[in-house]
MIDOSE-1310 file (N, C-alpha, C; in nm, 2 decimals, decimal comma, always signed):
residues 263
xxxx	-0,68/-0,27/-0,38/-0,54/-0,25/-0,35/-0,51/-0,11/-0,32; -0,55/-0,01/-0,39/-0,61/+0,14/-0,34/-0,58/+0,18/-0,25; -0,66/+0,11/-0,17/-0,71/+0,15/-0,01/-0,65/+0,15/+0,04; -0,49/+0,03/+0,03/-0,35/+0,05/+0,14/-0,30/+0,17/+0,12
xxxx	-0,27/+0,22/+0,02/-0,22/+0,34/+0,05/-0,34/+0,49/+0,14; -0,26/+0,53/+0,22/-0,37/+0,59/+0,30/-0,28/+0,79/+0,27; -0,44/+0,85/+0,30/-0,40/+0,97/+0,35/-0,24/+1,01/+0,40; -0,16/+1,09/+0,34/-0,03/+1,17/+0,36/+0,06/+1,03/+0,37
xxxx	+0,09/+0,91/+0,34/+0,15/+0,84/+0,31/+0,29/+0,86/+0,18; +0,43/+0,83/+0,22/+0,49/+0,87/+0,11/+0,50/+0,76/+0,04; +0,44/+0,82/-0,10/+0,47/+0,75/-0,17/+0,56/+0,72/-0,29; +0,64/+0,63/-0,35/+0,73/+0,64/-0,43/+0,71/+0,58/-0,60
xxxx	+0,72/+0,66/-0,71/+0,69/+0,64/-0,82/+0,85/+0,62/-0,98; +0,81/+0,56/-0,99/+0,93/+0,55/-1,13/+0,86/+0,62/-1,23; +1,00/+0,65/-1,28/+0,96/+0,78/-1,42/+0,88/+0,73/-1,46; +0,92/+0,74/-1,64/+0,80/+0,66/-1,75/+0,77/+0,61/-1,80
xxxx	+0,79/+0,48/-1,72/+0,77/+0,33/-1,83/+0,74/+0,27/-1,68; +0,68/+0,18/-1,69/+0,68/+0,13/-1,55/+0,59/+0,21/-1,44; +0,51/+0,25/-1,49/+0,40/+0,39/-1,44/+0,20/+0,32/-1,40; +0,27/+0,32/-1,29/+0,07/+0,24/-1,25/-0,04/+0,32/-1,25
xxxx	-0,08/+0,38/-1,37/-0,18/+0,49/-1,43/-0,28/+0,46/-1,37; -0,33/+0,34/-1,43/-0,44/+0,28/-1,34/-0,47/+0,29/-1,18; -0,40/+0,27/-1,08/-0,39/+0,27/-1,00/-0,38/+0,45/-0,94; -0,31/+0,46/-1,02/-0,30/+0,64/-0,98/-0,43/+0,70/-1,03
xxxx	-0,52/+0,65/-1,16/-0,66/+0,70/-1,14/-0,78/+0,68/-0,99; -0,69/+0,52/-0,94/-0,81/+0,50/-0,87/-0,78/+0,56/-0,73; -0,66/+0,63/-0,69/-0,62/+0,71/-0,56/-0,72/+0,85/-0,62; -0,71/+0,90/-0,74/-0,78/+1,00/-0,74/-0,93/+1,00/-0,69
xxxx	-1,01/+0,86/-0,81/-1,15/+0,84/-0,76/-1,16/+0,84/-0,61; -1,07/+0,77/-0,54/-1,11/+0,76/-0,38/-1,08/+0,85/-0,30; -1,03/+0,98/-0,39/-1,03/+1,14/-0,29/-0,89/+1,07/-0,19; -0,78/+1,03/-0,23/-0,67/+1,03/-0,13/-0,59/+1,13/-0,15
xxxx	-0,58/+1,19/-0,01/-0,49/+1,38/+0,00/-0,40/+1,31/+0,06; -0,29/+1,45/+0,04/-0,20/+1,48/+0,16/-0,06/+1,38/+0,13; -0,06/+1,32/+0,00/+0,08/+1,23/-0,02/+0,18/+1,33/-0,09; +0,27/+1,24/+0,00/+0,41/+1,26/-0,02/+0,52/+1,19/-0,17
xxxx	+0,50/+1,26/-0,25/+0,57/+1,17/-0,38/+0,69/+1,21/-0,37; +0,75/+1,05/-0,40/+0,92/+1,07/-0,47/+0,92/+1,02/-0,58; +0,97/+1,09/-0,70/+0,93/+1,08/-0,85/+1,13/+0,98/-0,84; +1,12/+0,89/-0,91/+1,23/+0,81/-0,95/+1,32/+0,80/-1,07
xxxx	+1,42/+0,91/-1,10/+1,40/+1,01/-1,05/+1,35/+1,15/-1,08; +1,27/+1,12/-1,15/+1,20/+1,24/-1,24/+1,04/+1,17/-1,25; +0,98/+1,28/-1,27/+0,81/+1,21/-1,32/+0,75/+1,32/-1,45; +0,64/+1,23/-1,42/+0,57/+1,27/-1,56/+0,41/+1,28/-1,56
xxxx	+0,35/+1,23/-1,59/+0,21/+1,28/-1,64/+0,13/+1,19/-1,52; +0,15/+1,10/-1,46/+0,09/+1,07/-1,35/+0,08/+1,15/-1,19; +0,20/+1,17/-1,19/+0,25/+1,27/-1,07/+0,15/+1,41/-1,10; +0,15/+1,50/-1,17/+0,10/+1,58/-1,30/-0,07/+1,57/-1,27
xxxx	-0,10/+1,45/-1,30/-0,25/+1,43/-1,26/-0,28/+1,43/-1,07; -0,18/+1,35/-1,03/-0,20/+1,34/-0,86/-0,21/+1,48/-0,81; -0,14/+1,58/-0,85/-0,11/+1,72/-0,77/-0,25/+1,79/-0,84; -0,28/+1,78/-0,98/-0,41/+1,87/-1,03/-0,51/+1,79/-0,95
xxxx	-0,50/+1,68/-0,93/-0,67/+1,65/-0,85/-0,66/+1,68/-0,69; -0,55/+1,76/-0,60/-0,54/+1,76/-0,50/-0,51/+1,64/-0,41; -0,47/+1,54/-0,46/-0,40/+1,44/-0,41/-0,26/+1,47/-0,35; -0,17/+1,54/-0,37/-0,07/+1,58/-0,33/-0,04/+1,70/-0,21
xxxx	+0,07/+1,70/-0,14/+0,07/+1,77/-0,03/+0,25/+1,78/-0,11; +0,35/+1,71/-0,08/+0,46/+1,75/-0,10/+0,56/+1,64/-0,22; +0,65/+1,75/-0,27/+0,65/+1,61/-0,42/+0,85/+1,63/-0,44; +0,89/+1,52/-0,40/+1,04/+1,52/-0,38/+1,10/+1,43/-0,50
xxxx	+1,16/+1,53/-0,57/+1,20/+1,57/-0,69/+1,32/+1,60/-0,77; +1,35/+1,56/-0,91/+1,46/+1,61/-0,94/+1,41/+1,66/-1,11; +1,28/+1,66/-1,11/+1,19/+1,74/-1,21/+1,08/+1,68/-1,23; +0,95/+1,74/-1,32/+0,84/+1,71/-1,35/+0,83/+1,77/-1,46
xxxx	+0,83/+1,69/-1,58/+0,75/+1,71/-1,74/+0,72/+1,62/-1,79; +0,65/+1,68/-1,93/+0,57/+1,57/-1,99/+0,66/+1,53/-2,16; +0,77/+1,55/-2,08/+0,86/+1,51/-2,21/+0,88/+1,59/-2,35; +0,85/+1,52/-2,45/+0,84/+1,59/-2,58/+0,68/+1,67/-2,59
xxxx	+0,60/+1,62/-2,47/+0,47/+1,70/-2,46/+0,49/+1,86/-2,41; +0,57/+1,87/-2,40/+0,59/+2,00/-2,29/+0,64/+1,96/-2,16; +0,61/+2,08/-2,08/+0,60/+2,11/-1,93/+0,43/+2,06/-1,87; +0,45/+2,02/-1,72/+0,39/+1,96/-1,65/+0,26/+2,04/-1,63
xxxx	+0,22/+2,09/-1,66/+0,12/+2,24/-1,60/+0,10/+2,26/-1,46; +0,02/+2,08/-1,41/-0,09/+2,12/-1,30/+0,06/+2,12/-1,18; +0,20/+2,05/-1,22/+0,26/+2,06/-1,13/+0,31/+2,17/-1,11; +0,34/+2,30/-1,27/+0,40/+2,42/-1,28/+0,26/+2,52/-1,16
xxxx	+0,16/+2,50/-1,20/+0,07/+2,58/-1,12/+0,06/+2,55/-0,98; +0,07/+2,43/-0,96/+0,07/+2,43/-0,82/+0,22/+2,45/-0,73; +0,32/+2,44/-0,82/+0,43/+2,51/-0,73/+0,42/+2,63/-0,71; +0,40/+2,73/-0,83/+0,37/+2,89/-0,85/+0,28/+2,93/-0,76
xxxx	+0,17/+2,84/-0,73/+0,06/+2,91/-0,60/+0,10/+2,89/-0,49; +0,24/+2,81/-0,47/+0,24/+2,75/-0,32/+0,15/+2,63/-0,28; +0,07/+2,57/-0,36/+0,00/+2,45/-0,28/+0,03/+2,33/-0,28; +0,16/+2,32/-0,35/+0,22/+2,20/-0,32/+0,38/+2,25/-0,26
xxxx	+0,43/+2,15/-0,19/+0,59/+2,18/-0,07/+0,66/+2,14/-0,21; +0,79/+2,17/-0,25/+0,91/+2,07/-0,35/+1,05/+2,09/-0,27; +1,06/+1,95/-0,27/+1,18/+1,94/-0,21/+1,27/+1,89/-0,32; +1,38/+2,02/-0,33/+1,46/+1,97/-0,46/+1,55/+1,87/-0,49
xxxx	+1,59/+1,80/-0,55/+1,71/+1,70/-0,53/+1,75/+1,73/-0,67; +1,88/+1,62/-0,69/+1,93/+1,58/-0,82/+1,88/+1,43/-0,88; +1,87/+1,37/-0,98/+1,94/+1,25/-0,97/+1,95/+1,14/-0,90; +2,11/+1,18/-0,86/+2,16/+1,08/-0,77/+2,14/+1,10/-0,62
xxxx	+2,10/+1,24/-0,61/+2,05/+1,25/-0,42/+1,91/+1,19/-0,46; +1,85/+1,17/-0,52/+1,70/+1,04/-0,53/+1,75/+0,90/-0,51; +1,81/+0,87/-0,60/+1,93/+0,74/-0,59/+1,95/+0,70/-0,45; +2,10/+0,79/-0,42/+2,12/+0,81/-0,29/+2,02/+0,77/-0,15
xxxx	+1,92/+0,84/-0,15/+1,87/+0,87/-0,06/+1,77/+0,73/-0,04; +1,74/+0,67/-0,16/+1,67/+0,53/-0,15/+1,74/+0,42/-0,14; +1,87/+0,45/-0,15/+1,95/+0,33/-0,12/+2,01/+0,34/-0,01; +2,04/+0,44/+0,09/+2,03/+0,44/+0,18/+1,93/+0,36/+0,30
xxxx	+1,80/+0,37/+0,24/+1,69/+0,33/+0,31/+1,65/+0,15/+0,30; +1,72/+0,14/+0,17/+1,77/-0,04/+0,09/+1,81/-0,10/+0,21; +1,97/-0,02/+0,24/+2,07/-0,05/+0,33/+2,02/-0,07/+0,49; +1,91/+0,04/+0,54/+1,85/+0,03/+0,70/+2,00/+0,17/+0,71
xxxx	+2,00/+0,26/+0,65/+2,08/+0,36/+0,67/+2,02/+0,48/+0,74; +2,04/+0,58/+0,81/+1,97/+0,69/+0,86/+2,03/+0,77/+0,75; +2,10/+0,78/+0,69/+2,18/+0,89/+0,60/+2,29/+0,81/+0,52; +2,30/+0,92/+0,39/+2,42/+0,86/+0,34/+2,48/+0,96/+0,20
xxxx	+2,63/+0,92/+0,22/+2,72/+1,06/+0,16/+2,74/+1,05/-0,01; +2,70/+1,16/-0,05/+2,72/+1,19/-0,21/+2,79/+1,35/-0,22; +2,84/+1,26/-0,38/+2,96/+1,38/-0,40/+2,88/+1,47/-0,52; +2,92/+1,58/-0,54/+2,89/+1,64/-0,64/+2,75/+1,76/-0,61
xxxx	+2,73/+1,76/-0,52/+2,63/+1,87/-0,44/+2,71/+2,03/-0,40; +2,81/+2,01/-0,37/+2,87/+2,13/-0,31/+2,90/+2,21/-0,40; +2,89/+2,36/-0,40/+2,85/+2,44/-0,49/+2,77/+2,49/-0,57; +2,64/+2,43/-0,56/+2,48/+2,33/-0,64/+2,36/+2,45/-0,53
xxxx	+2,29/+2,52/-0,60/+2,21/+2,58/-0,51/+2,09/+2,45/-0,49; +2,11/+2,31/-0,48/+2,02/+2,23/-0,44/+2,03/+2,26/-0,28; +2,13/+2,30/-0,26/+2,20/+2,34/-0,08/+2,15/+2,44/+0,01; +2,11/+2,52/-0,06/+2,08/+2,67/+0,00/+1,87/+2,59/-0,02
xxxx	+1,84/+2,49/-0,06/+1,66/+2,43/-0,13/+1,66/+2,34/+0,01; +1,78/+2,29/+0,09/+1,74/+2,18/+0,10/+1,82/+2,17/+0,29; +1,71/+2,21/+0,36/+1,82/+2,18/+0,51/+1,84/+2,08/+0,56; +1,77/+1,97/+0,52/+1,80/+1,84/+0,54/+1,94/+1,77/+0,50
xxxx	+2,00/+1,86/+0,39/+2,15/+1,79/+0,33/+2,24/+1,91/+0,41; +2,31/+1,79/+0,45/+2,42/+1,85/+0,57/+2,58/+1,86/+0,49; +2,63/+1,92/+0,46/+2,78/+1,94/+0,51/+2,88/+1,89/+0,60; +2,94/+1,77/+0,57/+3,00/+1,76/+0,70/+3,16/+1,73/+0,66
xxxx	+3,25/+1,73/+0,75/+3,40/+1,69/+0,72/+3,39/+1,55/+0,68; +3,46/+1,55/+0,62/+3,51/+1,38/+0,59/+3,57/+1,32/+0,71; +3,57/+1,23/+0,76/+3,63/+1,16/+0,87/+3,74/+1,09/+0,83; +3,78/+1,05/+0,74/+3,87/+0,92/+0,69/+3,96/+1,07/+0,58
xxxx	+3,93/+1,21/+0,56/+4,03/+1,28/+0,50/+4,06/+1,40/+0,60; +4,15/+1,45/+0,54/+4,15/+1,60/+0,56/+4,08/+1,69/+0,45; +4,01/+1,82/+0,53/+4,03/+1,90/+0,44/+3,93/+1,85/+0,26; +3,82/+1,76/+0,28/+3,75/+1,71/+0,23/+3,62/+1,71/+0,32
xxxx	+3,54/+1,84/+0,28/+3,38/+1,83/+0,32/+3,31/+1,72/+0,21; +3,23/+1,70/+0,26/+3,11/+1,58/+0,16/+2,97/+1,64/+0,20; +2,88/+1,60/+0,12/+2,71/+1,62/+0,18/+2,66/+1,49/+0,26; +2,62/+1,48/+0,32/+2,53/+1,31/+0,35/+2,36/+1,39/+0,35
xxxx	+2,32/+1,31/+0,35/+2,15/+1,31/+0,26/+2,11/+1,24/+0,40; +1,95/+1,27/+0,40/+1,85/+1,18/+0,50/+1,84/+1,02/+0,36; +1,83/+0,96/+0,47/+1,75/+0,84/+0,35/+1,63/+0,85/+0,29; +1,56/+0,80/+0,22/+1,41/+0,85/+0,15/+1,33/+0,67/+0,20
xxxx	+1,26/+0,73/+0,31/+1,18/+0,56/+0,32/+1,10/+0,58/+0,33; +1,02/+0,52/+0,20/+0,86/+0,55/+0,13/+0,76/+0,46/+0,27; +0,64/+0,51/+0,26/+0,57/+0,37/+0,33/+0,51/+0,29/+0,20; +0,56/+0,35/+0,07/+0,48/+0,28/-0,04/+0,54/+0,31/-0,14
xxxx	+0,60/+0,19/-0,22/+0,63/+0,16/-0,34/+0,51/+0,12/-0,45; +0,49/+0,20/-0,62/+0,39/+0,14/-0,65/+0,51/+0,15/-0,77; +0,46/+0,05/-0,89/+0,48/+0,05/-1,10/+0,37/-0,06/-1,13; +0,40/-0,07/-1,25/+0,29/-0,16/-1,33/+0,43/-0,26/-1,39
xxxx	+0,42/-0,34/-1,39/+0,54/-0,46/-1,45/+0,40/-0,54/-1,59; +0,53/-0,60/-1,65/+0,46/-0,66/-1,76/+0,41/-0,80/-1,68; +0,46/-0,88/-1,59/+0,43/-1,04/-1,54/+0,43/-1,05/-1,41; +0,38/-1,12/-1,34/+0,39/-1,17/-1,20/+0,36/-1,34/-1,23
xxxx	+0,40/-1,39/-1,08/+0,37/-1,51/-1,12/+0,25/-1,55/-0,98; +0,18/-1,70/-0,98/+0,10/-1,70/-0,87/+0,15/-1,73/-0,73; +0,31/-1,71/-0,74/+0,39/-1,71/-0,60/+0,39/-1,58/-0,55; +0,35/-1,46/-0,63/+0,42/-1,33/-0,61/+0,54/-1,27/-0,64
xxxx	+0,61/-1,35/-0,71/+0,75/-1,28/-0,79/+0,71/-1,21/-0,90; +0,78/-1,10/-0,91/+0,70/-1,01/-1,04/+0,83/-0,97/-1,15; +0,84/-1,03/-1,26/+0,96/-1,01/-1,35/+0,96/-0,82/-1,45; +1,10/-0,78/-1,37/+1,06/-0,61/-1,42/+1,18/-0,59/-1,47
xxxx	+1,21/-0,68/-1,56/+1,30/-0,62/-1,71/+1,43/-0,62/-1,68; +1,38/-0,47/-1,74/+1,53/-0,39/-1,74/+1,53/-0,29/-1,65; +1,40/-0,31/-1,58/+1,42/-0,19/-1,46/+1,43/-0,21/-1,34; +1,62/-0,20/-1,33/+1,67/-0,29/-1,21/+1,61/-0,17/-1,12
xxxx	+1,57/-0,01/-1,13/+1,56/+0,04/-1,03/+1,44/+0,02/-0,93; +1,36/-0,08/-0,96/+1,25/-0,13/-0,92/+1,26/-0,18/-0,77; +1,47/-0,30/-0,80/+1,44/-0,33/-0,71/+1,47/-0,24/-0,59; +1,54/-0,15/-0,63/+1,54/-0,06/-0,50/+1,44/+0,02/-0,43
xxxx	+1,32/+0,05/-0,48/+1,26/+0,14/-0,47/+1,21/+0,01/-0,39; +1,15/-0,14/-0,43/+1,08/-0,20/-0,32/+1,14/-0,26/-0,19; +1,29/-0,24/-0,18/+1,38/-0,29/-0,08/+1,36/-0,19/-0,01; +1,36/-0,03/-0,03/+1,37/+0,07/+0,01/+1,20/+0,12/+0,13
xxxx	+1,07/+0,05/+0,05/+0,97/+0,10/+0,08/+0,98/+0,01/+0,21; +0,84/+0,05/+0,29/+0,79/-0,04/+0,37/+0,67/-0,17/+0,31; +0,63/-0,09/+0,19/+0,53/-0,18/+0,10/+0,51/-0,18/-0,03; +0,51/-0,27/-0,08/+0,53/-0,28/-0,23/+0,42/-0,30/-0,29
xxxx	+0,29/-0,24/-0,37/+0,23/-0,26/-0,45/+0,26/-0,26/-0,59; +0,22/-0,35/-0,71/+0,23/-0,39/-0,78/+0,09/-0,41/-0,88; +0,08/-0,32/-1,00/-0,03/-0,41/-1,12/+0,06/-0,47/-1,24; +0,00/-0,57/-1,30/+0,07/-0,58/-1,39/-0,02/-0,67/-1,51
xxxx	+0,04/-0,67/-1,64/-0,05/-0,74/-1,74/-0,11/-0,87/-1,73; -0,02/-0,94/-1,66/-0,07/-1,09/-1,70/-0,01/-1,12/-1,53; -0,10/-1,23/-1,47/-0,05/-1,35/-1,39/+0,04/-1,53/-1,44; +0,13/-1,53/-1,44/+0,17/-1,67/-1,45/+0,12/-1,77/-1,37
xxxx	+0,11/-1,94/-1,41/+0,09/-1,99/-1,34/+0,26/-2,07/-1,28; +0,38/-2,03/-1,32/+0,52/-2,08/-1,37/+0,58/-2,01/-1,24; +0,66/-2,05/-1,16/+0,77/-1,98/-1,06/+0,89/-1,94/-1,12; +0,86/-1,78/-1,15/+0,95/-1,68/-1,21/+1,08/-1,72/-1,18
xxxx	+1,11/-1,73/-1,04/+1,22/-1,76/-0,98/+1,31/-1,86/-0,98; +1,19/-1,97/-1,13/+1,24/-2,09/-1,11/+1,30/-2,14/-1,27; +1,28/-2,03/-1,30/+1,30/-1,97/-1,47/+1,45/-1,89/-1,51; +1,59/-1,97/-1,59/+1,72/-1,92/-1,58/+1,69/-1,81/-1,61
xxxx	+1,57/-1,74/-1,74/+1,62/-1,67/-1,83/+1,53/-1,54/-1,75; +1,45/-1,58/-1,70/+1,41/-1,45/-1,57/+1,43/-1,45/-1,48; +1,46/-1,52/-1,37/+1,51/-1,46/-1,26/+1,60/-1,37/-1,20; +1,70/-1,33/-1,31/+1,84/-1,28/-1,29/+1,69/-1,11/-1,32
xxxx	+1,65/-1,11/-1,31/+1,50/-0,98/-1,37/+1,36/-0,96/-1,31; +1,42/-1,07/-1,18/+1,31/-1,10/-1,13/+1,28/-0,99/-0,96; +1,17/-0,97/-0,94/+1,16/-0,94/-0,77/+1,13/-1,01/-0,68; +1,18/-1,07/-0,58/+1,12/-1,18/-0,53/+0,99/-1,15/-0,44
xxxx	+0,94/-1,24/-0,41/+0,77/-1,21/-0,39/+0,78/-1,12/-0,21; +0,93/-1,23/-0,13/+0,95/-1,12/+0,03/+0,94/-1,03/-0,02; +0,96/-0,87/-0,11/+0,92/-0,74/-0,10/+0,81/-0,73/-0,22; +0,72/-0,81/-0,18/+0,59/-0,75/-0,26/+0,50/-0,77/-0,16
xxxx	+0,39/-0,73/-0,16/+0,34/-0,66/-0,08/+0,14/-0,66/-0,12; +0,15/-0,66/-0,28/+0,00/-0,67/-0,35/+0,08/-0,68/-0,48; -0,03/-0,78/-0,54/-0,04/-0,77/-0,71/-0,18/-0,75/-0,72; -0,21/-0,68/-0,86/-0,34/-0,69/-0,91/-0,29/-0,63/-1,07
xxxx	-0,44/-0,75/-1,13/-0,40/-0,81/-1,28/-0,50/-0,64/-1,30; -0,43/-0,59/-1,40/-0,46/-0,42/-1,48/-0,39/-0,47/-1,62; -0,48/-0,54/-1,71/-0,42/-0,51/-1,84/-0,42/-0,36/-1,90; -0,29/-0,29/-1,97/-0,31/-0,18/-1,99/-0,29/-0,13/-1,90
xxxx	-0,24/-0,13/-1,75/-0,26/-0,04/-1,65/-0,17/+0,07/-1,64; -0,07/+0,08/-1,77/+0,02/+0,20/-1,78/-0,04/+0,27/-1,88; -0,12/+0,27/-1,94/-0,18/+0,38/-2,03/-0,25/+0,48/-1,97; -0,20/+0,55/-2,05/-0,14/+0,58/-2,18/-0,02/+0,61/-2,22
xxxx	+0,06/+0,56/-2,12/+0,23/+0,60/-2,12/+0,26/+0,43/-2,13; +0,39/+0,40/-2,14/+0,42/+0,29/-2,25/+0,46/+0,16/-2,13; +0,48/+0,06/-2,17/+0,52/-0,07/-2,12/+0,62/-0,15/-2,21; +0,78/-0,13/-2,18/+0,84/-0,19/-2,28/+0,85/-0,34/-2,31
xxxx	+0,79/-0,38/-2,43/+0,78/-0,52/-2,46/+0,63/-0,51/-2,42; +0,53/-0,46/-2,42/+0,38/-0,51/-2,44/+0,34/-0,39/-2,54; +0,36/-0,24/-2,50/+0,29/-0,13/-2,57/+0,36/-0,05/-2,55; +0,36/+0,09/-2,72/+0,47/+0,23/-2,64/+0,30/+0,29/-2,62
xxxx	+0,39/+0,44/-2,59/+0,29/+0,54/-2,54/+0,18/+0,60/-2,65; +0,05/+0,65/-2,61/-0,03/+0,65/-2,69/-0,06/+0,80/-2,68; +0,04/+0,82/-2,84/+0,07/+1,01/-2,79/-0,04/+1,10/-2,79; -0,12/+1,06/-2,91/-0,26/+1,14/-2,93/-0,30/+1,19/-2,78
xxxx	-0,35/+1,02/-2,69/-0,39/+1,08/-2,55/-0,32/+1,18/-2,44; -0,17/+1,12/-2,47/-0,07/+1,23/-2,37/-0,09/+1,36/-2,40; -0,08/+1,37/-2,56/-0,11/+1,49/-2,59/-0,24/+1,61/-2,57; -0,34/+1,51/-2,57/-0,48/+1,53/-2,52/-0,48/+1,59/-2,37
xxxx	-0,42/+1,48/-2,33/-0,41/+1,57/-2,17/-0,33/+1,70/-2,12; -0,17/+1,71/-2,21/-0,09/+1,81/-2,16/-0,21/+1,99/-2,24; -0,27/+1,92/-2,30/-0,35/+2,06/-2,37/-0,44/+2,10/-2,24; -0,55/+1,95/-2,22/-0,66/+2,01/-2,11/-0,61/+2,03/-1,97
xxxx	-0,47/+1,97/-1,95/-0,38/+2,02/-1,74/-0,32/+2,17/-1,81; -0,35/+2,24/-1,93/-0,31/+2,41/-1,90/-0,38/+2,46/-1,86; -0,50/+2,46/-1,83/-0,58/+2,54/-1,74/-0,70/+2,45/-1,61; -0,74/+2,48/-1,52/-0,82/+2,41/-1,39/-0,94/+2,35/-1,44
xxxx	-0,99/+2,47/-1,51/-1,12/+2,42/-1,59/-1,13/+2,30/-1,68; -1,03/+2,29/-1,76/-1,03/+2,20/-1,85/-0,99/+2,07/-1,80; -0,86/+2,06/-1,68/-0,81/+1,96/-1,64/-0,98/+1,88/-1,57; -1,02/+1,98/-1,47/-1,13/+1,93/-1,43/-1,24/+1,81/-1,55
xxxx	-1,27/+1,89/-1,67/-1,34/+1,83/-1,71/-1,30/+1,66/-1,79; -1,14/+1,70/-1,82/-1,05/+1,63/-1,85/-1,09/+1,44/-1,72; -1,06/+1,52/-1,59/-1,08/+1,43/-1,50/-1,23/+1,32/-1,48; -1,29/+1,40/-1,49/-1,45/+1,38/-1,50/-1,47/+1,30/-1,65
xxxx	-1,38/+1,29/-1,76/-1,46/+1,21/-1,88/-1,34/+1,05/-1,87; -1,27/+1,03/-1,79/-1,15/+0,94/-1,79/-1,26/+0,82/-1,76; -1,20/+0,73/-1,76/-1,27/+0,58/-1,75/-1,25/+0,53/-1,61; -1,29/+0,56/-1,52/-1,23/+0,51/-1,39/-1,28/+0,38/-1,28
xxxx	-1,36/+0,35/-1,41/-1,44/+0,23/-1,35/-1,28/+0,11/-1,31; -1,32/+0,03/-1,14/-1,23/-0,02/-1,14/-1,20/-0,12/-1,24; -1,04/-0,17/-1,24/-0,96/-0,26/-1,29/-0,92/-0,38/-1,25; -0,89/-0,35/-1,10/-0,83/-0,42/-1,00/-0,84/-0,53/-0,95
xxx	-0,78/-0,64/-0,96/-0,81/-0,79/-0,94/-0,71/-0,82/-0,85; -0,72/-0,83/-0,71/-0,60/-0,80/-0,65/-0,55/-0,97/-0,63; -0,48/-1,00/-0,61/-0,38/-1,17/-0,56/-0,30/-1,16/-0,44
């Protein structure tokens, strides 16, 4: 499932739960450069690993850390050298800008930018009068349209409906993409969609795009309602991404044999 995502492809990722580790190991093993990340709206230790293995080209953002681990390293060094682009945002210009793309919008208007040195980071956010006031400038945003949506969900079923909680932002991020990949713990044999007490939590299978069964495929960061995060390792890693040498060797002892059972 890998393989669809290709060279300088944007891709779109949710914070920290809901995080396709697995999958983000095996874009490393296959040497894929040149992507475009939109962290949803913030990232963490996966993003973190994509930029230290040279997987990344530009990372659109409204921060990168490793939480109560610290700061991001391989993302702090590679901004500091210049070898990765950051296009800054807030929040809700991440929001924004994917829901826009939901809608089939070219752009679309948010409040609370003006005065914000996100403005002086970002030439793509325009200024413009209000039309419907006086004397009322607004920003409007480009839309953000990924060619690829990826998370790890706890279920899918064998129609392709994949049940993702409480993370309604899912569905936007896959309305938003042009393709939806998906790992997740378990396959059902049951139509999600046909179930009261999940469907109202459900994605329907039209924006999915790949499933593949990855038990564990968010570790070492958590899965709410299967596993939390497994700090020892997070912590293991924010020590060896402070310096190149260590991240490297860091990279080289990971388990990266595939997972991937694709459906």
């Amino acid at each position: 499932m890998a393989k669809q995502i290709k060279n300088g492809h944007k891709v779109v990722l949710f914070k920290d739960c809901s995080v396709p580790m697995e999958l983000g190991r095996t874009l490393i093993k296959q040497g894929t450069k040149d992507l475009h990340l939109v962290t949803v709206p913030t990232g963490s230790m996966l993003p973190d690993m994509l930029i230290g293995a040279g997987c990344v080209a530009t990372v659109e953002t409204s921060g990168v850390s490793l939480g109560e681990f610290g700061l991001a390293p391989q993302f702090g060094s590679a901004v500091k050298s210049g070898r990765i682009k950051i296009l800054d945002a807030t929040c809700p210009a991440i929001y924004a800008g994917l829901q826009a793309a939901e809608k089939g919008l070219p752009f679309i208007p948010l409040r609370g930018l003006i005065g914000s040195d996100v403005l002086k980071n970002r030439e793509d956010f325009r200024v413009i009068d209000n039309p419907f006031m006086e004397n009322d400038p607004i920003v409007v945003l480009p839309a953000i349209a990924p060619d690829v949506a990826i998370f790890h969900a706890g279920m899918a079923d064998v129609y392709g409906n994949v049940y993702i909680a409480r993370q309604a932002e899912l569905k936007i991020i896959s309305h938003a993409a042009t393709k939806t990949l998906v790992t997740v713990e378990e396959i059902v044999d049951f139509n999600i969609l046909e179930q009261p007490e999940l469907a109202p939590a459900a994605l329907s299978a039209m924006y999915v795009d790949g499933i593949a069964l990855v038990p564990n495929g968010a570790w070492p960061l958590n899965l709410p309602g299967y596993y939390d995060y497994d700090r020892s390792s997070i912590k293991a890693y924010a020590v060896a991404a402070e310096n190149d040498s260590s991240f490297k060797t860091w990279l080289e002892t990971q388990n990266s044999s595939s997972k991937v059972n694709s459906h």
